[in-house]
N, C-alpha and C positions, 0 to 999 in steps of 0.2 A: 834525071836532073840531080836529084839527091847526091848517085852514087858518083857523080861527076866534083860535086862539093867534097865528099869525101876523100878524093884522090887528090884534088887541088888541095884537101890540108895537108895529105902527107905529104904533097911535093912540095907544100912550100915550108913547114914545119922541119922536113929532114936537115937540112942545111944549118936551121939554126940549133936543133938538137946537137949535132958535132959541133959548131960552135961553142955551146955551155960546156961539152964535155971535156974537149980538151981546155978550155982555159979557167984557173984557179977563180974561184969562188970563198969569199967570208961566209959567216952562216947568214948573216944579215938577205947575201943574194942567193943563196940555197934557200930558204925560205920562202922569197918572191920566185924565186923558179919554182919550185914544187907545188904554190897555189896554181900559178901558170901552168903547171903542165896537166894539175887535177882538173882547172876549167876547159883547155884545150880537150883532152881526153871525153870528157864529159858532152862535147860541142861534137866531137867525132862519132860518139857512141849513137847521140840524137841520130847523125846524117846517115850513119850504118843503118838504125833499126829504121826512117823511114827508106829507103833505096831497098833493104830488105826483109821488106814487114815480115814473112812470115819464117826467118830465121831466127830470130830470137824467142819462140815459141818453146 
């Protein structure tokens, strides 16, 4: 179940990552994109280590 959440963020997450990439950004939304990406990252890392408890060992 876990490793299923995990996949559903990268597939929904990829899309909008190219989105930020190609379009210009102030620092103002560099800023809010880079908390957004350390919480996302962080919500991804949770659904990895439970899907694959004993890989991160």
């Amino acid at each position: 179940m876990k490793k299923t959440l995990f996949w559903l963020l990268v597939l929904v997450l990829s899309p909008i990552a190219v989105l930020v990439v190609i379009t210009p950004m102030d620092s103002q939304k560099q800023y809010i994109f880079g908390l957004l990406s350390i919480a996302i990252l962080f919500v991804m890392g949770f659904s990895k280590i439970a899907a694959f408890p004993s890989s991160w060992w």
